[in-house]
Backbone bond lengths (Angstrom), bond angles and torsions (degrees), N, CA, C in turn:
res aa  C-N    CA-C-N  psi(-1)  N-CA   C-N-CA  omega(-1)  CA-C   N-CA-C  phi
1 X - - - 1.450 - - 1.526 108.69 -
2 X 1.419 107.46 123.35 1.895 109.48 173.82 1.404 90.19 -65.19
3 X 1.511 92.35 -173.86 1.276 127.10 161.12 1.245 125.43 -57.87
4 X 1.451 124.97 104.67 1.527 124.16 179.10 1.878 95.89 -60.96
5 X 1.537 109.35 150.78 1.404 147.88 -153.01 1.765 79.11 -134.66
6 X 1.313 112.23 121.64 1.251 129.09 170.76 1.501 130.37 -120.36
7 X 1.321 134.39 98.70 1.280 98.83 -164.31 1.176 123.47 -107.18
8 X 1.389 134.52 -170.41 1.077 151.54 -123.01 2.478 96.21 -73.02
9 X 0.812 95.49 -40.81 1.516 103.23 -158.59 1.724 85.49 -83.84
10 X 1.537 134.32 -40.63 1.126 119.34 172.03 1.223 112.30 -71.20
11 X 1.498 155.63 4.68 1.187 149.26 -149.04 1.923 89.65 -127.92
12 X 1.627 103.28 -41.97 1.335 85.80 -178.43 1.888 106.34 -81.87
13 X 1.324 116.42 -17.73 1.731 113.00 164.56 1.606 115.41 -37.61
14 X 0.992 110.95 -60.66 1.457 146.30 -167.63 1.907 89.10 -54.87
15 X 1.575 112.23 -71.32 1.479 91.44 -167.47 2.085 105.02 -83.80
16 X 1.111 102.84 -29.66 1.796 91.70 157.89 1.669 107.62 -27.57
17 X 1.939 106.78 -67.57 1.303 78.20 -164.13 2.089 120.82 -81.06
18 X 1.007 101.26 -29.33 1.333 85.11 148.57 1.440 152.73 -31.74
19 X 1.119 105.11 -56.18 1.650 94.33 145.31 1.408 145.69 -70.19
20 X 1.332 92.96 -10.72 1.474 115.88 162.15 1.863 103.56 -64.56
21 X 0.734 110.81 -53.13 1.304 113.03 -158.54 1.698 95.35 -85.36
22 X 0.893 122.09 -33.63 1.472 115.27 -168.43 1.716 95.97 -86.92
23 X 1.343 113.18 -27.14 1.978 103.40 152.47 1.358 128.06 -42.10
24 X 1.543 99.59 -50.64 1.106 107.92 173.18 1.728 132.97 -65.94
25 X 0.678 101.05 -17.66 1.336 114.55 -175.55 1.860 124.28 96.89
26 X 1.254 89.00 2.76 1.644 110.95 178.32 1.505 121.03 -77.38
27 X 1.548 101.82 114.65 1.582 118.07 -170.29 2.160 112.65 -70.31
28 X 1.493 105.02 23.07 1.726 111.03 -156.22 1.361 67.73 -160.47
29 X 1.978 95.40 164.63 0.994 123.87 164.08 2.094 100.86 -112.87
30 X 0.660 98.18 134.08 1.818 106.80 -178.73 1.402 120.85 -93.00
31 X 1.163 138.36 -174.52 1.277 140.55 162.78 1.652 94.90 -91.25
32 X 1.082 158.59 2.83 1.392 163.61 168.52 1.255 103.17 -59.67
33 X 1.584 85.49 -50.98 1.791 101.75 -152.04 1.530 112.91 -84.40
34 X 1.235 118.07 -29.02 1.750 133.49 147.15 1.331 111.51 -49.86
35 X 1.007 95.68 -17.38 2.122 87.52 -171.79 1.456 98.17 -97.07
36 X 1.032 119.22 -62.72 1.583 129.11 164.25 1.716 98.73 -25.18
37 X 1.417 127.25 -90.94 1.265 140.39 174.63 1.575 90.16 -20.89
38 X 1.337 147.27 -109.09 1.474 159.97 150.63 1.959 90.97 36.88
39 X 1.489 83.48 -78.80 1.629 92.06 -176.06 1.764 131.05 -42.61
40 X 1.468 100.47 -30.72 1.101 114.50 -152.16 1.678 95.50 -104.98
41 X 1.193 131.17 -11.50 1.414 158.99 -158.10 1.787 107.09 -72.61
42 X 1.262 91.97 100.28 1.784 87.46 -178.12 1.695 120.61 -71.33
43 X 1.514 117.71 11.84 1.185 126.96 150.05 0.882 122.32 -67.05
44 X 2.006 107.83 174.34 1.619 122.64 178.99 1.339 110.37 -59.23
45 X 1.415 114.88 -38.97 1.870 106.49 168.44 1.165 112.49 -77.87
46 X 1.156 164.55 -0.46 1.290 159.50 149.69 1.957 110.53 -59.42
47 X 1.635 79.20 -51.86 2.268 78.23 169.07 1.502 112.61 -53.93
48 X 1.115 105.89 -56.23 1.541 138.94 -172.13 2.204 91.35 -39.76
49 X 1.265 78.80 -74.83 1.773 78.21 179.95 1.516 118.32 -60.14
50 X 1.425 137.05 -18.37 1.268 156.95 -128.58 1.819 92.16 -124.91
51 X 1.276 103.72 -61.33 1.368 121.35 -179.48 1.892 101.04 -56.65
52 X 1.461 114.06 -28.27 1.792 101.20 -156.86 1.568 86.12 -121.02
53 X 1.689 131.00 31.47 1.312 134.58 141.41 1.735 104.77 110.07
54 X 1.784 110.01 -4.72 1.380 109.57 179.48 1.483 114.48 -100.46
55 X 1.999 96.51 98.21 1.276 106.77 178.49 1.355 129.82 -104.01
56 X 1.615 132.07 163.32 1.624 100.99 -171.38 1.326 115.34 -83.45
57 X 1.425 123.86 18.46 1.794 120.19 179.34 1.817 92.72 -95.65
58 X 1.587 112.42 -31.20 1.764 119.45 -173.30 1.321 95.52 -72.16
59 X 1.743 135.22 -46.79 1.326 123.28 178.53 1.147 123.39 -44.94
60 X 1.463 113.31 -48.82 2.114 126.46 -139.49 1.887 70.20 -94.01
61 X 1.451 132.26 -69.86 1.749 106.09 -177.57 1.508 118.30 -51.21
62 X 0.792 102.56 -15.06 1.589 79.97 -172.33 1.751 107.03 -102.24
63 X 1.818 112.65 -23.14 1.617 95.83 168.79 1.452 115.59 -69.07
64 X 1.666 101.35 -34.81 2.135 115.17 165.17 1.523 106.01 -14.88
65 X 1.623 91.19 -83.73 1.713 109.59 -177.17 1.480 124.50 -36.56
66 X 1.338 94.35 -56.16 1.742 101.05 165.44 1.438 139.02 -93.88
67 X 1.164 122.31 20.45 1.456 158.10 132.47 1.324 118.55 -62.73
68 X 1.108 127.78 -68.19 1.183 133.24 -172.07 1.735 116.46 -124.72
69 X 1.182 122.24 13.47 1.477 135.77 159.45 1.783 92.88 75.16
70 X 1.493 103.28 -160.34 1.496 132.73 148.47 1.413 120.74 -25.25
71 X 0.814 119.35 124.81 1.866 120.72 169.44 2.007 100.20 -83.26
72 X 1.080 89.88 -52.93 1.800 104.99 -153.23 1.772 80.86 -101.70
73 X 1.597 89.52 171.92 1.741 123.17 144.62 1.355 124.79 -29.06
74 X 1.664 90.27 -66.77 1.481 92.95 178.03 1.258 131.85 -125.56
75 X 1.865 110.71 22.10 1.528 105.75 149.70 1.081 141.85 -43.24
76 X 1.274 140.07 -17.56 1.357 144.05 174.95 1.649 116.35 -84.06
77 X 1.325 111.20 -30.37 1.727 126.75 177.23 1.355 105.18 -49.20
78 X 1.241 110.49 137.16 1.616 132.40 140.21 1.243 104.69 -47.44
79 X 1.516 139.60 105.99 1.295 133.01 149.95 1.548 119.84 -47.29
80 X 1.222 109.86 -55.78 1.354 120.11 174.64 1.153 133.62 -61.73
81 X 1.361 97.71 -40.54 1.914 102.03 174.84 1.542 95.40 -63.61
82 X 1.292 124.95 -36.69 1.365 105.55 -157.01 1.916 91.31 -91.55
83 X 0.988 130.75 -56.78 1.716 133.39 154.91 1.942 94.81 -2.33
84 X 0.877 107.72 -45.56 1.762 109.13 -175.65 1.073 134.90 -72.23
85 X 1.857 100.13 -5.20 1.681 105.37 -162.00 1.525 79.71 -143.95
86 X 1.129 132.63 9.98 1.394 135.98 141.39 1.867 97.31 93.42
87 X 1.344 105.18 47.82 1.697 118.01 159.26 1.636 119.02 -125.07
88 X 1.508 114.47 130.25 1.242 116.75 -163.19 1.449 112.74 -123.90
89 X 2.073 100.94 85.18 1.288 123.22 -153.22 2.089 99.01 -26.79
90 X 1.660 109.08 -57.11 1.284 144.36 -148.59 1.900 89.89 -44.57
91 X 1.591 107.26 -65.12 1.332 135.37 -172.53 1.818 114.95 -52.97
92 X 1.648 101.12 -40.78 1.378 116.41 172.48 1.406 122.82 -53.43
93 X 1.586 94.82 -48.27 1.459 115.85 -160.53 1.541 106.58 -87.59
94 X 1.763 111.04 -18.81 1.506 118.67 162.50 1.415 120.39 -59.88
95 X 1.120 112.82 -29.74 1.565 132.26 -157.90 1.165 115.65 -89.29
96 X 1.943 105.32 -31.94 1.265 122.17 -177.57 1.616 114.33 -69.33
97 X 1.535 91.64 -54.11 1.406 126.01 171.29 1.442 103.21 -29.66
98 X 1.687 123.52 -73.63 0.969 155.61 -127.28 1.829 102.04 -81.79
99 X 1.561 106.32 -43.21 1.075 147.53 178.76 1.837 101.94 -62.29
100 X 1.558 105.24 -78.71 1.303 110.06 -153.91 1.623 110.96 -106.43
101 X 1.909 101.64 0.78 1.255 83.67 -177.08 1.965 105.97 99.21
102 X 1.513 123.89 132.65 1.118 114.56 165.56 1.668 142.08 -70.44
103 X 1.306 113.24 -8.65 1.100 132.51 170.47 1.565 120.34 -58.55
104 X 1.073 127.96 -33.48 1.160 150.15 -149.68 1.377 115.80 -106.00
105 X 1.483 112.73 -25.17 1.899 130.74 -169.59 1.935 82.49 -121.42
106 X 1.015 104.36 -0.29 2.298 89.65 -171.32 1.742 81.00 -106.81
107 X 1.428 94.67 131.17 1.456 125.10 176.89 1.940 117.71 -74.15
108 X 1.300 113.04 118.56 1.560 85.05 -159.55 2.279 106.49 -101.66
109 X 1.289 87.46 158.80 1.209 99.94 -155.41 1.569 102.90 -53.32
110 X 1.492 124.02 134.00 1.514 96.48 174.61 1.790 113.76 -115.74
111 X 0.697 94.29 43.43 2.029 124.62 173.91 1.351 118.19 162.61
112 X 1.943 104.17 128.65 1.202 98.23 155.47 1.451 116.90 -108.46
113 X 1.449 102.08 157.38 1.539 111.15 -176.79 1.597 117.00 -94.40
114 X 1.222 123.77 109.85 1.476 158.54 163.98 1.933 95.27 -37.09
115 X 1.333 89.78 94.98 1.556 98.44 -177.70 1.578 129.95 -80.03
116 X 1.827 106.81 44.70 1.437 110.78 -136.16 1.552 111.21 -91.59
117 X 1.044 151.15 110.99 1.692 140.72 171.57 1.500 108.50 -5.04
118 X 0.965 140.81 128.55 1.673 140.23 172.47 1.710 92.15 -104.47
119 X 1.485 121.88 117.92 1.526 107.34 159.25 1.103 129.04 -75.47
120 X 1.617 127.76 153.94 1.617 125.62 173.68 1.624 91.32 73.07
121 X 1.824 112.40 -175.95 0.904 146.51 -144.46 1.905 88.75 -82.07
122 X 1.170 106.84 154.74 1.557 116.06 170.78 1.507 116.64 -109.46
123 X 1.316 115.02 141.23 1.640 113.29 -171.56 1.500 97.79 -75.62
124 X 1.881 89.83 155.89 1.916 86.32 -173.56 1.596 81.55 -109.47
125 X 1.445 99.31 159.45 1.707 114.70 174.82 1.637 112.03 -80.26
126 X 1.237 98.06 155.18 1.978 120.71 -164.44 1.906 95.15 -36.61
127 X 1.685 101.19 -43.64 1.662 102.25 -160.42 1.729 99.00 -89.88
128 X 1.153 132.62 -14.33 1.460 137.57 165.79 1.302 105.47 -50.29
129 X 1.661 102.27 -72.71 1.968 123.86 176.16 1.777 124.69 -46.52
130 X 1.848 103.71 -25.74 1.119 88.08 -165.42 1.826 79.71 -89.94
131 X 1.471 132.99 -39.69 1.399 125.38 162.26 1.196 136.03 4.61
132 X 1.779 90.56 -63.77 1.491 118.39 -176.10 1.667 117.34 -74.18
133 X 1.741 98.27 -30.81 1.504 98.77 -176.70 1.800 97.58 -76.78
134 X 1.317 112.06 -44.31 1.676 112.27 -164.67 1.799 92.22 -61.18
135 X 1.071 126.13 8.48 1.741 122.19 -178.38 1.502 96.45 -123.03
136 X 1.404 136.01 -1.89 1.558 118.10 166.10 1.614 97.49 -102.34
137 X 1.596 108.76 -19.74 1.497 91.17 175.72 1.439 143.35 -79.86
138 X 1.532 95.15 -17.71 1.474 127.49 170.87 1.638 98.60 -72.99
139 X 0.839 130.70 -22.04 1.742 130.60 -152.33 1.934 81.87 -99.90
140 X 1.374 124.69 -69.53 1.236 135.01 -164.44 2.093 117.52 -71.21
141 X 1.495 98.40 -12.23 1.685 112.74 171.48 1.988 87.91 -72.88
142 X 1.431 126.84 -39.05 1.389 132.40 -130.36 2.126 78.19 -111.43
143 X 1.460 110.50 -30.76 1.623 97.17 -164.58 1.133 112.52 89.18
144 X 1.608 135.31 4.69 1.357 141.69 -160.66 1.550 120.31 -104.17
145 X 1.359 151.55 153.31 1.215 142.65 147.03 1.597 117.90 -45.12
146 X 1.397 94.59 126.36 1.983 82.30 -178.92 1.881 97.89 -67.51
147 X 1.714 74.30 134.89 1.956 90.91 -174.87 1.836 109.09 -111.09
148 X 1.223 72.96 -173.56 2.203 68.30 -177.26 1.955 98.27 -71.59
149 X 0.708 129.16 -66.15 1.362 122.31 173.39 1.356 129.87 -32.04
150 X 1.450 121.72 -33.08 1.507 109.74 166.58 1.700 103.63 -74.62
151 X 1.193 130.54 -24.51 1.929 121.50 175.12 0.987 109.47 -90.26
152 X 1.532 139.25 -0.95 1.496 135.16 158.39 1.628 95.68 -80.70
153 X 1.334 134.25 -44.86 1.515 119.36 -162.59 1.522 108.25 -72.97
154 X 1.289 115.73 -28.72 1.998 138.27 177.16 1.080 96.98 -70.54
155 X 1.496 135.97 -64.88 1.110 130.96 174.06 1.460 144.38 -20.62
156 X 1.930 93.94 -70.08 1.390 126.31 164.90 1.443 97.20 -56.57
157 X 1.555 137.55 -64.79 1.250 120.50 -179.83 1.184 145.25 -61.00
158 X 1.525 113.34 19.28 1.381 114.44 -172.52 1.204 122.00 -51.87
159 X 1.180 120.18 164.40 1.730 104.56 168.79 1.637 79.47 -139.01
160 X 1.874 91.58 151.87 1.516 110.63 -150.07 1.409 128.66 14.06
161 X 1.175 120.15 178.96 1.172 139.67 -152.49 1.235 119.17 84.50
162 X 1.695 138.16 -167.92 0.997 118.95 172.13 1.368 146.32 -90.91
163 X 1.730 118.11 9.49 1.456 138.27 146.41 1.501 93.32 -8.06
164 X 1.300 96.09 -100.01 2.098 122.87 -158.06 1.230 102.15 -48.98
165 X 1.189 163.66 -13.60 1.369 153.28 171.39 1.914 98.81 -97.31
166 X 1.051 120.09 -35.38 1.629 136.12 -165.45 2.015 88.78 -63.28
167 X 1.493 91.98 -46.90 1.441 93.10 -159.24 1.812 97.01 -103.66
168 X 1.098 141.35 -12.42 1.547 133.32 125.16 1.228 113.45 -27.11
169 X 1.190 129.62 -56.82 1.920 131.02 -137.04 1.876 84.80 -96.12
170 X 1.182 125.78 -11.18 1.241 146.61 173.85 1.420 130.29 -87.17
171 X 1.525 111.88 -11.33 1.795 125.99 178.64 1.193 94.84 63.15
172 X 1.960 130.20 24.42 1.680 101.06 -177.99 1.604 95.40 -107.25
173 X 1.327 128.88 156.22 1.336 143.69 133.18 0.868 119.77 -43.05
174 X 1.829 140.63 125.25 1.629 137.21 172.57 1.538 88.94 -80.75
175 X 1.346 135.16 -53.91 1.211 133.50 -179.57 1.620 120.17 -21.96
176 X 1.677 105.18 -62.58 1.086 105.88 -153.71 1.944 87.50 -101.52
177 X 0.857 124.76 -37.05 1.756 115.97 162.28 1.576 114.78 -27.09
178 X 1.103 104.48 -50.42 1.807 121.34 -168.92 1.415 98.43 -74.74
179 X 0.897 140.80 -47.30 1.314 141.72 149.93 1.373 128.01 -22.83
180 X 1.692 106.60 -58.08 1.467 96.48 -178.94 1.548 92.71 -94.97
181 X 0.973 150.46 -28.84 1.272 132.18 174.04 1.641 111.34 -38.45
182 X 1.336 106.03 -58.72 2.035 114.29 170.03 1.606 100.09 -36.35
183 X 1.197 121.15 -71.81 1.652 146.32 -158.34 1.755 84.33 -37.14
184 X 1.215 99.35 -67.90 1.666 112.54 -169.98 1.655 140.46 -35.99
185 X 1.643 88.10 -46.82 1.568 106.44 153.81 1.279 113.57 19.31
């Protein structure tokens, strides 16, 4: 394999998500943090993702949530499902409160993250890299510079990690996302 040829809109993805991640306090760049970058992307794949509900305020909550879980008792609840069977999480958790005091219903943190400057470039994780490779190979089947569109379609396709739940917790399809990302070209 030559040298992947990168251009200009994937190079600025790449430090988007980097600073994404170094916001975060994250010593790696992730496939999270590409998706975020993707989202946030004033390109045709950025609409593309933007247009099918993956935005960067829907990313950063939903890697939050699954990063660091629940805050409360009953952050994680269906309000509604339970609203349906005639329980009113809000009222419960007043009562609890009310009862025992807030200390007692507040969930306690079980790591904090060290919000420290990382210098130079940040390592990307195994499922970022293999991302990045399935986007120079798609680029070099085609003869092409890897572009922002072959790491939005790698991206969207991850399998595990936290992509597929990010973009679940989101009502989007990777199926049909990857699709119009292709379409877009």
């Amino acid at each position: 394999m030559r040298n992947p040829q990168f251009d200009e809109d994937v190079r600025a993805l790449v430090c988007t998500a980097q600073d994404r991640a170094r916001g975060l306090g994250h010593p790696w760049i992730g496939c999270e943090h590409l998706l975020y970058a993707i989202a946030h992307s004033p390109t045709p794949v950025g609409e593309v993702a933007r247009a099918h509900g993956v935005t960067p305020d829907g990313v950063a909550a939903q890697t939050e949530r699954l990063l660091n879980g629940p805050r409360g008792v009953f952050d994680g609840i269906d309000a509604e499902a339970l609203a349906a069977i005639g329980i009113d999480p809000q009222a419960v958790g007043d009562a609890v409160e009310a009862d025992l005091g807030p200390a007692p219903v507040a969930r306690p943190q079980t790591w904090r993250r060290r919000r420290v400057r990382l210098p130079g470039h940040l390592p990307v994780t195994r499922r970022a890299q293999s991302c990045l490779d399935i986007a120079v190979k798609d680029a070099e089947r085609g003869g092409t510079r890897v572009a922002e569109y072959h790491i939005g379609v790698a991206v969207v396709g991850a399998d595990g990690g936290l992509v597929p739940p990010i973009l679940a917790a989101l009502g989007v399809s990777s199926p049909q996302l990857r699709t119009a990302i292709r379409a877009r070209r």
